[in-house]
Backbone as JSON Lines, residues from 0, in Angstrom:
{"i":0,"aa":"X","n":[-1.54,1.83,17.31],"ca":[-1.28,3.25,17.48],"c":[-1.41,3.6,18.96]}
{"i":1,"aa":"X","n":[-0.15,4.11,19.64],"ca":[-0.63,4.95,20.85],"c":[-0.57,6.12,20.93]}
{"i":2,"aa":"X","n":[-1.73,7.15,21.78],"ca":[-1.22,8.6,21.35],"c":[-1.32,9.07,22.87]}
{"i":3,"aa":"X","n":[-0.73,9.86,23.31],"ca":[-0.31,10.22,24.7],"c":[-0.32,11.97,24.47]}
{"i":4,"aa":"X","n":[-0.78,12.49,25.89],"ca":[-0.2,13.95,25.77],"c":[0.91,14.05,26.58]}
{"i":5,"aa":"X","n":[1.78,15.22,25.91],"ca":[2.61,15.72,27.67],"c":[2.58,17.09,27.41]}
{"i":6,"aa":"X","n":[3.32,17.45,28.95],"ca":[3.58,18.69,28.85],"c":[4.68,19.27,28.64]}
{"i":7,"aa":"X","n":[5.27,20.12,28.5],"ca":[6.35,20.4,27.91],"c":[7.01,21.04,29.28]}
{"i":8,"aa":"X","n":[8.08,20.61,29.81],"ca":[8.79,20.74,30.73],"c":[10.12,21.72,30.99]}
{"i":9,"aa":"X","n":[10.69,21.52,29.89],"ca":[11.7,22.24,29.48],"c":[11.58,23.2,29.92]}
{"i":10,"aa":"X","n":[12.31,24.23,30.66],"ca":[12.47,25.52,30.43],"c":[12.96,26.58,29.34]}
{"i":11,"aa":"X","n":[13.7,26.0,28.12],"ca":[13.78,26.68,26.88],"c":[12.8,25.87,25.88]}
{"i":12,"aa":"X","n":[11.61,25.03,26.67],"ca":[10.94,24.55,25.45],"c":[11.22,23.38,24.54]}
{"i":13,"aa":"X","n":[10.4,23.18,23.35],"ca":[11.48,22.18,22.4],"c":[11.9,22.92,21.44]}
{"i":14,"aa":"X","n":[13.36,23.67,21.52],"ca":[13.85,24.4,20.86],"c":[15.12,24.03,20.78]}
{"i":15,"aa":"X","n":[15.98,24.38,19.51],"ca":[17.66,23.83,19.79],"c":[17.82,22.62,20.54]}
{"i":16,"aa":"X","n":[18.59,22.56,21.29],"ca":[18.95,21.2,21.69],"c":[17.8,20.3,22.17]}
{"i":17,"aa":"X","n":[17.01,20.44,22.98],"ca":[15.77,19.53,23.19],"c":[15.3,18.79,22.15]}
{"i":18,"aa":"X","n":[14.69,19.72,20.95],"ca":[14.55,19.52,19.99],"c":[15.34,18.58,19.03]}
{"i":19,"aa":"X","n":[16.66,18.47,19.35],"ca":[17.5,17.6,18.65],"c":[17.33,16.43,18.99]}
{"i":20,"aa":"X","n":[17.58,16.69,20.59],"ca":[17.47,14.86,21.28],"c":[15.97,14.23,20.83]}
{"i":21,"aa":"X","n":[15.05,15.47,21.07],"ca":[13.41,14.31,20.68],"c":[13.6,13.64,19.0]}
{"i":22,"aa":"X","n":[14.23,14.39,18.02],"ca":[14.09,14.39,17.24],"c":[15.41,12.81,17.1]}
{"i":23,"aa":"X","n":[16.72,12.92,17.53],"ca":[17.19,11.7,17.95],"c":[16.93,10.41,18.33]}
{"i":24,"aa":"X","n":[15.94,10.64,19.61],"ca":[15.27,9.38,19.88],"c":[14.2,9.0,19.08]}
{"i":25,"aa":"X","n":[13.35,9.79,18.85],"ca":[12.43,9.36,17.48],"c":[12.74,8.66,16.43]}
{"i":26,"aa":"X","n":[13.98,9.39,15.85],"ca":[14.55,8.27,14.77],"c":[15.25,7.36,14.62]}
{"i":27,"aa":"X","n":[15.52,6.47,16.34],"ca":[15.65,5.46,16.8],"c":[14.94,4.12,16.71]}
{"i":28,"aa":"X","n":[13.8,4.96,15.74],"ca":[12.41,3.79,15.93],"c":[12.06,3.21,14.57]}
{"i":29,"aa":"X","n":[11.43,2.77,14.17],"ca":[10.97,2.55,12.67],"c":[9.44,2.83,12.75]}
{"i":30,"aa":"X","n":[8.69,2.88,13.82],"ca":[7.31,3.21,13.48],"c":[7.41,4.89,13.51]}
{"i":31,"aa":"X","n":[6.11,5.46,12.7],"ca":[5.87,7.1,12.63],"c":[5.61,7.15,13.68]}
{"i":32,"aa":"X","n":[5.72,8.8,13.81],"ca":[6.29,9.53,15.31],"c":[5.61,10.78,14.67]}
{"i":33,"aa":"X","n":[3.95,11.05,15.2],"ca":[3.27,12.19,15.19],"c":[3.72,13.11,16.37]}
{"i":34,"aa":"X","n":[3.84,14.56,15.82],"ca":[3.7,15.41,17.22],"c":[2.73,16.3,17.0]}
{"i":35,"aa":"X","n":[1.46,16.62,17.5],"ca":[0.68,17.81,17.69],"c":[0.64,18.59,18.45]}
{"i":36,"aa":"X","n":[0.55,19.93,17.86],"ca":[0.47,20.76,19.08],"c":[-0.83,22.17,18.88]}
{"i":37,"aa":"X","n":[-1.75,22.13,19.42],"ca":[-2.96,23.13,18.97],"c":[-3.3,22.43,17.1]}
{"i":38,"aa":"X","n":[-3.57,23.06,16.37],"ca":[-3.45,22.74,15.2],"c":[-2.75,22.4,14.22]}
{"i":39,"aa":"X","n":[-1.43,22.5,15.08],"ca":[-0.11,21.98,13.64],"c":[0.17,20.4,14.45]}
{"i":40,"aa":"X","n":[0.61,19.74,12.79],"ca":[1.0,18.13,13.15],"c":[1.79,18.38,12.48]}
{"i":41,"aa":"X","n":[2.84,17.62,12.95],"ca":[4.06,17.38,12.38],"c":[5.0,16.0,11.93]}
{"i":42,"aa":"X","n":[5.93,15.64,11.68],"ca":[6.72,14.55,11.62],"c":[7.37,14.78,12.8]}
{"i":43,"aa":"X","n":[7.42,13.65,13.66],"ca":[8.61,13.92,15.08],"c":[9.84,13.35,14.93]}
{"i":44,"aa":"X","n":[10.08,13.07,13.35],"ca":[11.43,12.97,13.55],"c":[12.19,13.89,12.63]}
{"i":45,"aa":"X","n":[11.22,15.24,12.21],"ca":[11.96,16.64,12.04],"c":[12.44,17.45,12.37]}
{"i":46,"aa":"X","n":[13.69,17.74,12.34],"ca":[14.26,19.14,13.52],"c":[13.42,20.07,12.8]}
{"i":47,"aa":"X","n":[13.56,20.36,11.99],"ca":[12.41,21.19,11.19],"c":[11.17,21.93,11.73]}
{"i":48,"aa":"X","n":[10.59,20.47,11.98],"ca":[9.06,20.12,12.01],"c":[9.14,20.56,13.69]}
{"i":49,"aa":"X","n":[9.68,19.81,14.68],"ca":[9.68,20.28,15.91],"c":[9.92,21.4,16.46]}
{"i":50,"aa":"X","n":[11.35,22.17,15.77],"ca":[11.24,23.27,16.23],"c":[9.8,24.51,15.22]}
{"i":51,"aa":"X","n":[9.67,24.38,14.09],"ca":[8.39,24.82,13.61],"c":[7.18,25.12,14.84]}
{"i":52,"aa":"X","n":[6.96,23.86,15.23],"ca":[5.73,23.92,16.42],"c":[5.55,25.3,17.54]}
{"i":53,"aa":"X","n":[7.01,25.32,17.72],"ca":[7.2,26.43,19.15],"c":[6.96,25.7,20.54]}
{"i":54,"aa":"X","n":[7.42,24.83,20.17],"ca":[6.07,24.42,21.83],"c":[7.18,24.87,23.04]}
{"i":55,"aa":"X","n":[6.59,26.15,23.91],"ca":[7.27,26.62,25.02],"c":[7.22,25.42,26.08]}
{"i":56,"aa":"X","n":[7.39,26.0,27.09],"ca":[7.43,25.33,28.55],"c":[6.51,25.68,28.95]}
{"i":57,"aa":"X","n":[5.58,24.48,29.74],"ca":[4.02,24.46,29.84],"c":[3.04,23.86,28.68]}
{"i":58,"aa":"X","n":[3.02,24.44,27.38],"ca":[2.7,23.86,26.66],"c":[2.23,22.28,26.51]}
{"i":59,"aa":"X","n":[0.99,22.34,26.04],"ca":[1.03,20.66,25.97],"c":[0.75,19.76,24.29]}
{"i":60,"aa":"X","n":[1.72,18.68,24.12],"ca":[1.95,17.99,23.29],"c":[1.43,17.11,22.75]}
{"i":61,"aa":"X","n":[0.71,16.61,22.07],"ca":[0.58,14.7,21.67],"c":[1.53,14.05,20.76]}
{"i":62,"aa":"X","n":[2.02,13.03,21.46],"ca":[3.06,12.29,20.62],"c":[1.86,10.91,20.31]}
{"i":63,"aa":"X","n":[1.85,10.78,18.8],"ca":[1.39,9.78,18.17],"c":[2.41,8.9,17.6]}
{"i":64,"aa":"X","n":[2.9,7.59,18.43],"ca":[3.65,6.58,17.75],"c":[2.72,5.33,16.94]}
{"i":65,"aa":"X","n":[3.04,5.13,15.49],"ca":[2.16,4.06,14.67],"c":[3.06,3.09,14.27]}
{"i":66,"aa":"X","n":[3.18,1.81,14.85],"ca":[3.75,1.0,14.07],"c":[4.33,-0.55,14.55]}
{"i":67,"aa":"X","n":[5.14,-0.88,14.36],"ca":[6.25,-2.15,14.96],"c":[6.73,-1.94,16.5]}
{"i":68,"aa":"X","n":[7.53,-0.92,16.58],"ca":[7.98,-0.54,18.12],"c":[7.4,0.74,18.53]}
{"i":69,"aa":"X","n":[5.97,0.84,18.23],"ca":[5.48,2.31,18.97],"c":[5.17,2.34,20.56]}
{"i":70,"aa":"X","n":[5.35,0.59,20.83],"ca":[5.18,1.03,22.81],"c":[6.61,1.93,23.41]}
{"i":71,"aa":"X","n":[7.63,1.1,22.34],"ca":[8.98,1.1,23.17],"c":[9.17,2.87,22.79]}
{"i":72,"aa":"X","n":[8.85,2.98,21.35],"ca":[9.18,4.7,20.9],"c":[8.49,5.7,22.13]}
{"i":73,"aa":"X","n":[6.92,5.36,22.29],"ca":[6.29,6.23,23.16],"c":[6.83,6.15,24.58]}
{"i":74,"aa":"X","n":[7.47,5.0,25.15],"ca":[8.11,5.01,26.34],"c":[9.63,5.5,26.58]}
{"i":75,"aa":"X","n":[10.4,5.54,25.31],"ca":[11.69,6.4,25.33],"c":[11.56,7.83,25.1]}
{"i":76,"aa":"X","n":[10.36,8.06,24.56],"ca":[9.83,9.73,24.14],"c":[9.32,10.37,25.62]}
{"i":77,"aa":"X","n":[8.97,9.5,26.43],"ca":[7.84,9.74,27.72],"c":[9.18,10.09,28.29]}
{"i":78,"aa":"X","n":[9.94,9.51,29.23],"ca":[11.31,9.39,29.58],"c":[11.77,10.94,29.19]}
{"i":79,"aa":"X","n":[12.39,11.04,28.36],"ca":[13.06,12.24,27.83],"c":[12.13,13.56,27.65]}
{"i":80,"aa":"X","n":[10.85,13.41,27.65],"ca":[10.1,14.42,27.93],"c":[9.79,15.1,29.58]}
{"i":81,"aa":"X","n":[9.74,13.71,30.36],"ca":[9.34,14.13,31.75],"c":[10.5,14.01,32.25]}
{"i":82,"aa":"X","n":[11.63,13.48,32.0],"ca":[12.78,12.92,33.53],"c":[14.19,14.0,32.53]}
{"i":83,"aa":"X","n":[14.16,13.7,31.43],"ca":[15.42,14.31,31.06],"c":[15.2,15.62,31.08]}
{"i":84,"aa":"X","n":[14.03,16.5,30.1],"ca":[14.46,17.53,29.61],"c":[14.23,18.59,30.78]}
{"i":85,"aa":"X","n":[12.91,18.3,31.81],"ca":[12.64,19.23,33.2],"c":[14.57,19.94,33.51]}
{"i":86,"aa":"X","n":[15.5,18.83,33.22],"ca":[16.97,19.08,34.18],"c":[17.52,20.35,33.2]}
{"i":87,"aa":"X","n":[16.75,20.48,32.08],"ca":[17.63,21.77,31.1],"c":[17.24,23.16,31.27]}
């Protein structure tokens, strides 16, 4: 299991499209893909579940990957959290 925080970069947040791509690359993976945020946990590979959270810009995250490829999941999730979504 690795569990990492971030911050949420985005300027619209993980909402609509952000939300799609995390939820994209997540289900790229076969190990579970926790997201917490204050007291709600979720599935991270729910559009549902992610946009549910709210998590604005600033906000901070934990992505919990458990499984077979949870280095490679938490390092394509890291990526698209800090380098992609800051550009939206």
């Amino acid at each position: 299991m690795i569990k990492k925080e971030f911050e949420v970069l985005s300027s619209i947040g993980l909402h609509a499209r952000p939300a799609a791509l995390f939820v994209q690359t997540a289900n790229k993976f076969q190990c579970d893909i926790t997201v917490i945020k204050e007291q709600s946990e979720i599935n991270g590979k729910s559009i549902m579940g992610i946009m549910a959270i709210a998590a604005s810009k600033g906000d901070k995250i934990t992505v919990i990957a458990d499984g077979k490829d949870e280095k490679e999941a938490i390092e394509a999730i890291e990526e698209l959290l800090t380098k992609r979504f800051p550009q939206m």
